[in-house]
C-alpha angles and dihedrals in degrees: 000000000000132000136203131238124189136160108229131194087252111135118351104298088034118246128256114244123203126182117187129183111253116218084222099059127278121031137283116230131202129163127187116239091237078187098067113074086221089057094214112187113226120223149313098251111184110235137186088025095211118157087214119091110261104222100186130354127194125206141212146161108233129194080202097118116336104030106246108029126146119231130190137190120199134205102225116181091318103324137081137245133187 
């Protein structure tokens, strides 16, 4: 299973985003507040809520749209998801 790590433009410094495959299906999803001396990571959110095993996720921040998504595709059971 592999997970995805990125720095987005999300607050001044910009947050770090992590996205990690659940044994239990989806993803589960933190970011540390860079903006916060004590650093604290938030989560974990589940994304992508698939019953399915998630075997690998990859992660990027996107200006298609709103300006600053993430967007993530995932590698269940042989096919991918977005």
């Amino acid at each position: 299973m592999g997970g995805f790590f990125v720095q987005s433009s999300h607050g001044e410094k910009g947050n770090f985003e992590v996205v990690v495959p659940r044994s239990g299906g989806g993803l589960a999803h933190w970011w540390r507040d860079n903006d916060d001396p004590d650093r604290p990571w938030r989560g974990p959110t589940l994304m992508f809520g698939s019953t399915q095993d998630v075997d690998a996720a990859a992660l990027i921040q996107s200006n298609f749209g709103t300006v600053g998504n993430l967007e993530v595709v995932v590698n269940a059971r042989g096919s991918l998801y977005h």
